[in-house]
DODO-508836 format. One record per residue (C-alpha): residue in three letters; x, y, z. Coordinates in pm, 1 decimal. Each point is the difference from the previous one (the first is absolute). Example, Ala and Ser with C-alpha at 12.3 -4.5 7.8 and 13.67 -1.06 7.14 Angstrom:
<sites>
 zami       px       py       pz
  Ala   1230.0   -450.0    780.0
  Ser    137.0    344.0    -66.0
</sites>
This chain:
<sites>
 zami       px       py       pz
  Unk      0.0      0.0      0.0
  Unk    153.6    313.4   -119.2
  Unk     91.4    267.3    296.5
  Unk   -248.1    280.3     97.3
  Unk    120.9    336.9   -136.1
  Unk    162.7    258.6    285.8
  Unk   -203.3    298.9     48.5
  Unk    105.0    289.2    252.9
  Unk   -283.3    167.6    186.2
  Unk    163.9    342.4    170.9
  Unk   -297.2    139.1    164.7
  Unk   -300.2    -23.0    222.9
  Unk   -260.5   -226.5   -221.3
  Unk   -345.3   -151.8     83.7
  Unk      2.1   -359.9    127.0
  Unk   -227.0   -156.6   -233.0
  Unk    164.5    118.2   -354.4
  Unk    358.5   -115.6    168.7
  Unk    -73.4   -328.8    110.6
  Unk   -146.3    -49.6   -361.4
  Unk    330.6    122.8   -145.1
  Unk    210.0   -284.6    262.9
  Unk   -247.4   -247.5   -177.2
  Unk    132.0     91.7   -298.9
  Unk    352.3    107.9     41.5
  Unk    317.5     -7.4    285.4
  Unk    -69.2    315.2    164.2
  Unk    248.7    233.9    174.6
  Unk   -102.7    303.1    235.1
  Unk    269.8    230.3     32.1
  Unk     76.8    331.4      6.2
  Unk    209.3    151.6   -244.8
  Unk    270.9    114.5    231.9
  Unk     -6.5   -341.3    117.0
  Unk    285.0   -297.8      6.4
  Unk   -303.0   -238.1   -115.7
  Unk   -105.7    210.3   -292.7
  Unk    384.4     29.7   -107.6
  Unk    -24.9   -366.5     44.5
  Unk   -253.5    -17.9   -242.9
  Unk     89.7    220.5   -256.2
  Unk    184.8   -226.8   -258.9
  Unk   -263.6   -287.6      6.0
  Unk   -319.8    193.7     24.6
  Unk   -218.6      5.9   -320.1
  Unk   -281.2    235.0    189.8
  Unk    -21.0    309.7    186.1
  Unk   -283.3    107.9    181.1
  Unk    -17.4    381.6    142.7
  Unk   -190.3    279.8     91.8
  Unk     64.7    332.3    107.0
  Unk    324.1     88.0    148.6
  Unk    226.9   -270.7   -175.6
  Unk    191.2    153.3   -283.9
  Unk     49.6   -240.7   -338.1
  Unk    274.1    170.4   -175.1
  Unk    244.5    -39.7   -253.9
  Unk    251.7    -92.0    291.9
  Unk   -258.6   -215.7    129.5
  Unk    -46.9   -189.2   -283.0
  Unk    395.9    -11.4    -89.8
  Unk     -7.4   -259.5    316.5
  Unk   -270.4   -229.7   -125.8
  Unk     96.5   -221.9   -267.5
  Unk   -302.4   -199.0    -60.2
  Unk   -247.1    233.7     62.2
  Unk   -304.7     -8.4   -218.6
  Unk   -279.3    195.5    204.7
  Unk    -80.6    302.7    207.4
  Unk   -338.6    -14.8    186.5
  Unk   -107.1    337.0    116.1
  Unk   -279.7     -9.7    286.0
  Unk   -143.8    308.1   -102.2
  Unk    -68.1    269.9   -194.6
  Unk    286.5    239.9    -56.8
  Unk    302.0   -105.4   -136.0
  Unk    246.4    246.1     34.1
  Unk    200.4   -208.7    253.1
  Unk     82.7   -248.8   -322.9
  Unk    189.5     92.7   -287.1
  Unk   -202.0   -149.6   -289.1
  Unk    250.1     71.9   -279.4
  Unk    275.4   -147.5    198.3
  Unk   -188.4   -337.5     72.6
  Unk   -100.5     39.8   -393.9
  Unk    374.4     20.9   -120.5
  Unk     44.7   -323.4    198.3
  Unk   -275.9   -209.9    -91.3
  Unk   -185.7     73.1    315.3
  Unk   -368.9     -7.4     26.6
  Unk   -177.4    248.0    235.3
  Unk   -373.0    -24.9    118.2
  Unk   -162.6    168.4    178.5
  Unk   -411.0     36.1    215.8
  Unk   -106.7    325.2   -156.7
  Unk   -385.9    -83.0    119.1
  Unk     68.9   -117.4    323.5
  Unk    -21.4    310.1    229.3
  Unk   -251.0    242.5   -229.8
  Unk   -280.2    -75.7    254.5
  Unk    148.9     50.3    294.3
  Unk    186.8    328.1   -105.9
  Unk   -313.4    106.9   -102.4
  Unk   -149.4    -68.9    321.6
  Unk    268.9    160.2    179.4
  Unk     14.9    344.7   -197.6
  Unk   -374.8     65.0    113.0
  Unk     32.1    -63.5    381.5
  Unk    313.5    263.3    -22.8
  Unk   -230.2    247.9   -188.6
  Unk   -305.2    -50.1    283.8
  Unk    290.5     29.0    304.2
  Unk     75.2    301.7   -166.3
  Unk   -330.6    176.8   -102.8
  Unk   -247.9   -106.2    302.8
  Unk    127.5     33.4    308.9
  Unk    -90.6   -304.7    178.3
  Unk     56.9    106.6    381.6
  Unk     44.9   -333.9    150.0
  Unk     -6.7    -69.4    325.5
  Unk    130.1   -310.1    238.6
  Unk    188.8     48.5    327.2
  Unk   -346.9    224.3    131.6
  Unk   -325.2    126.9    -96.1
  Unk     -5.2    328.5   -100.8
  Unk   -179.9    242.3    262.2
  Unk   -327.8    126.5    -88.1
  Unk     59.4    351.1   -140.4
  Unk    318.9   -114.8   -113.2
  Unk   -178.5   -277.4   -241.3
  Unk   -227.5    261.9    -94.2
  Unk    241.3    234.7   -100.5
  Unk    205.2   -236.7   -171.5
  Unk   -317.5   -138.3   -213.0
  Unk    -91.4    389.2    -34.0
  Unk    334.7    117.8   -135.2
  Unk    192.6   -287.1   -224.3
  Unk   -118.2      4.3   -351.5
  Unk    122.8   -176.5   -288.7
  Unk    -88.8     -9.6   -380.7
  Unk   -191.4   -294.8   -235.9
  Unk    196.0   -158.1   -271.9
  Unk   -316.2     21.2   -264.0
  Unk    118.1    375.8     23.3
  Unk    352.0    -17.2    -83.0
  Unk    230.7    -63.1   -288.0
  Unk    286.8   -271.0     27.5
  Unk    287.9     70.9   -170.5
  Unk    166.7   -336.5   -150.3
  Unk    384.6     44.9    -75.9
  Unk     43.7   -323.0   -161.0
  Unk   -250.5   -190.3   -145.8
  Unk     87.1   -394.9    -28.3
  Unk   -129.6   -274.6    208.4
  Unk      5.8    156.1    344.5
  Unk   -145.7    341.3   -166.2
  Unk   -261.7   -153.6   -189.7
  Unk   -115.6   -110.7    339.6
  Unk     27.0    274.5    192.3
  Unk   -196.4    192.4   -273.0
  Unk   -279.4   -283.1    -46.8
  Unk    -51.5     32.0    374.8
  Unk    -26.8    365.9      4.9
  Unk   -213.5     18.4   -301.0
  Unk   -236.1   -287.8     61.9
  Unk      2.2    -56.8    380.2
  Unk     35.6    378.8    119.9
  Unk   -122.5    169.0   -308.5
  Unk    246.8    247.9    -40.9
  Unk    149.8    186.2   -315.3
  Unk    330.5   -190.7   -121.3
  Unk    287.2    186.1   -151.6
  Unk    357.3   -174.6    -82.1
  Unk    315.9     20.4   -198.4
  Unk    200.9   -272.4   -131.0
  Unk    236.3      5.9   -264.9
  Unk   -187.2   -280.9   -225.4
  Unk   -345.2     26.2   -147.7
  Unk   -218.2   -237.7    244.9
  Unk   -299.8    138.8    -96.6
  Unk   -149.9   -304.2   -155.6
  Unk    103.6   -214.7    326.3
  Unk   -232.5    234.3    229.6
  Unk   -353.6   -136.4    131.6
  Unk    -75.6    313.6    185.0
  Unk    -61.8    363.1   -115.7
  Unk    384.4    187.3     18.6
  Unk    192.8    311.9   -119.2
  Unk    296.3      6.8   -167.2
  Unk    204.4    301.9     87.8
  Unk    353.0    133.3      1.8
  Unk    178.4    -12.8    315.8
  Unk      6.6    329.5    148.9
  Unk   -414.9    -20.2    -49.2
  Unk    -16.4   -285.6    193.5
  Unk    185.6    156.3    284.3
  Unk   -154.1    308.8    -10.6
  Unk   -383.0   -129.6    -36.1
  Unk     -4.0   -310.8    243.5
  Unk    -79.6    -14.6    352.4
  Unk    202.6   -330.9     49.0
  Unk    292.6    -77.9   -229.5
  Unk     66.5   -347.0      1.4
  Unk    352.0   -205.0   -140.0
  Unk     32.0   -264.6   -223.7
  Unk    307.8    -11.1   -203.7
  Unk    276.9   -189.7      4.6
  Unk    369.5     89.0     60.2
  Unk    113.4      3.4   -389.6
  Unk    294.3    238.9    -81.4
  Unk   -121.2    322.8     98.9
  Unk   -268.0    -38.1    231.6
  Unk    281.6     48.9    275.3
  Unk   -208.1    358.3    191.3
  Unk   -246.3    -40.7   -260.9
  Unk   -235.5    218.5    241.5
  Unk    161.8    318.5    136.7
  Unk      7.8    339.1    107.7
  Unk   -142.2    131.3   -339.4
  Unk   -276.4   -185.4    -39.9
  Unk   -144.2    -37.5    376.2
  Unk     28.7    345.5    -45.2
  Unk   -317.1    -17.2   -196.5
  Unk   -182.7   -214.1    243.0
  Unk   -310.2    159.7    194.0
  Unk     92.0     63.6    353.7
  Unk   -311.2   -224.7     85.0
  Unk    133.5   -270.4   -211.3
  Unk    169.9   -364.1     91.1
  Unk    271.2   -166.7    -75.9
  Unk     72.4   -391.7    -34.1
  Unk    288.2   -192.0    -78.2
  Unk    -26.5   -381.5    -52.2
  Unk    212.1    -37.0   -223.8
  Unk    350.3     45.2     23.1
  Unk    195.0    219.6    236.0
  Unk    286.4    122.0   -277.3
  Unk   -332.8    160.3   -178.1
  Unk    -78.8    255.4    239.3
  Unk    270.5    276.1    160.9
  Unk   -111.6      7.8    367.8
  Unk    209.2    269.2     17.8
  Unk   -216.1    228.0   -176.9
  Unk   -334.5   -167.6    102.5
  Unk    108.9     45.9    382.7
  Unk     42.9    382.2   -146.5
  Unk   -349.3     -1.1   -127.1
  Unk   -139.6   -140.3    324.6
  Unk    193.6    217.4    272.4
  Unk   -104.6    305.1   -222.8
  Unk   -405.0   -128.2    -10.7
  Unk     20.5     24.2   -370.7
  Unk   -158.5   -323.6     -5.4
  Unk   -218.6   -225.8    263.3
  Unk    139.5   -294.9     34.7
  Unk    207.9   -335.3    -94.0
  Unk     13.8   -318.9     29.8
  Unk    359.1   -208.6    -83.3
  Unk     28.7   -370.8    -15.0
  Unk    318.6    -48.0   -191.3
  Unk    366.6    189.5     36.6
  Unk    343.7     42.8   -155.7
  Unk    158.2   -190.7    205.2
  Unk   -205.6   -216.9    165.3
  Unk    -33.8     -3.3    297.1
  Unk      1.2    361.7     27.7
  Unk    340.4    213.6    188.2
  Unk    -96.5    134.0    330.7
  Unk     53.0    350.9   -161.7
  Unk   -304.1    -56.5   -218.9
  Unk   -209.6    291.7    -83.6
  Unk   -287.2    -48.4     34.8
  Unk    -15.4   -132.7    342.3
  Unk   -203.9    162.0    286.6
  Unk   -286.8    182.7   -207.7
  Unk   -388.3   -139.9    103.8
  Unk   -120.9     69.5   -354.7
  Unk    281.2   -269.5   -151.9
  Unk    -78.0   -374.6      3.1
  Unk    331.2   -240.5      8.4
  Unk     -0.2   -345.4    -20.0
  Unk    242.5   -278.6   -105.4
  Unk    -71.0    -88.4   -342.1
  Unk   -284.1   -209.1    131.5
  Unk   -284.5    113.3   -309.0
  Unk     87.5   -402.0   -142.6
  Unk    -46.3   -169.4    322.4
  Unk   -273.1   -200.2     -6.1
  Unk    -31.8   -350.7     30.0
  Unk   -107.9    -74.7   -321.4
  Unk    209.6    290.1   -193.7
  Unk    349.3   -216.9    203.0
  Unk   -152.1   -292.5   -147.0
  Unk    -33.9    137.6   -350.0
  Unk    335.2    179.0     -6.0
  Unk    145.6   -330.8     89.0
  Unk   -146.6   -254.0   -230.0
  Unk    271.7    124.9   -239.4
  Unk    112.4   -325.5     22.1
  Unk   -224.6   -122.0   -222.1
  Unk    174.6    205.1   -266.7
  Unk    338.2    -51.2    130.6
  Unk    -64.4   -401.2    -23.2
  Unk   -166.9     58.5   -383.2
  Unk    334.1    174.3    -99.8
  Unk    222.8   -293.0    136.2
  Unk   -253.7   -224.3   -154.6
  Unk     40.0    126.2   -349.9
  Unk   -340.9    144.3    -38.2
  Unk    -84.3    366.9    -10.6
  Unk    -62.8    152.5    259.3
  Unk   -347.5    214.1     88.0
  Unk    139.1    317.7    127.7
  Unk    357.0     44.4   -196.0
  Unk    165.4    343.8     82.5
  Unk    -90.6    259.9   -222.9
</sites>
């Protein structure tokens, strides 16, 4: 019976799609600053990643027999595709696998933001001051604002189907393709300082391709409504905090909400730390049960490659 092919998994994956993959393959689980990666490096055949492992061409200089990159995820700016093409090196990739649950997560940042929720927990309030608190917090509707869509692939298309068809309101984006013809829900297609300047929440979808790096700075928050929003889900190298923290200590605009950074995690000299109208978290808009699951089934792929067959979700 022939020997199982090696494939290296170098991050966090879900249980299920991994013991699937050790049914089908000898598995190793190492970091890549680790001896038993370095180990593996001139037998393995397979390389399974996600976020923070880098495939490069020095990477790939070290692995003979490689034949297939298996990115759990979306973005794949942490892989260098023309490298692994000049060596005969598949990539793949999940491109559906988080849309949902980004989706999800953009529109519980915009209602943290826009309605102030005035929780309470450790005590009841006292009586006048739960009356004054339900007499003086007001937020806005969504049906009444326009969402601004910076980015307008999977993850945007989502974003704008829920704001169009679950919250009703008016849809503008920009994206540097036509996608027209791929929209289900009534949208705008405008330039980008329109979309900054008419939106009450600007939302980010692109990826990090070559000059995306600050993307979204000083002059075109500048054109933001100082009762506007801000959300980055995306990627951190998109956005210069710098000049958003600017925006926000000078109330030119409302609010923010960050999930992703350059670097990541974060230097304790961030920004944007320490304002109540910004909303930080740790890249956490994928992290769902079933979006970890999806991301990590890239083994199927991975296993079609070494199989000879092609795969479903090839690299673009």
């Amino acid at each position: 019976m022939p020997e199982l092919p090696l494939v290296v998994v170098t991050e966090d994956t879900d249980s299920a799609p991994l013991a699937w993959l050790k049914e089908h393959a000898r598995v190793v689980e190492a970091a890549p600053d680790s001896p038993e990666f370095a180990a593996a490096l001139s037998e393995m055949v397979g390389l399974v990643v996600r976020t923070y492992t880098k495939v490069n061409a020095a990477l790939l200089a070290r692995c003979l027999k490689l034949r297939v990159v298996g990115r759990g995820g979306v973005g794949l700016e942490n892989i260098d595709v023309p490298a692994c093409r000049a060596r005969g090196v598949e990539v793949v990739y999940t491109p559906d696998a988080n849309t949902h649950a980004v989706g999800d997560f953009v529109f519980g940042y915009a209602l943290q933001l826009l309605r102030p929720w005035a929780f309470f927990r450790d005590r009841v309030y006292e009586p006048k001051e739960f009356k004054h608190v339900r007499d003086t917090q007001r937020g806005v509707e969504l049906d009444a604002l326009t969402i601004g869509i910076l980015g307008m692939g999977r993850i945007g298309r989502r974003v704008g189907h829920i704001a169009a068809n679950g919250f009703g309101m008016k849809v503008i984006y920009n994206d540097i393709l036509d996608v027209h013809s791929q929209l289900k829900f009534p949208a705008t297609s405008v330039d980008r300082p329109t979309l900054f300047r008419e939106a009450d929440i600007v939302t980010l979808h692109v990826d990090m391709r070559p000059g995306n790096e600050h993307l979204v700075g000083a002059p075109l928050l500048a054109l933001m409504k100082p009762t506007a929003i801000l959300i980055n889900a995306c990627r951190g190298e998109v956005l210069d905090d710098n000049a958003l923290a600017a925006a926000i200590r000078e109330k030119r605009i409302a609010g923010a909400a960050i999930d992703v950074f350059a670097p990541e995690p974060p230097r304790p000299d961030y920004p944007l730390l320490g304002f109540e109208n910004v909303l930080l978290t740790p890249h956490m808009a994928a992290r769902t049960y079933r979006a970890i699951e999806n991301m990590s089934w890239v083994v199927r792929d991975v296993m079609e490659v070494l199989g000879g067959r092609r795969p479903r979700y090839p690299a673009p």
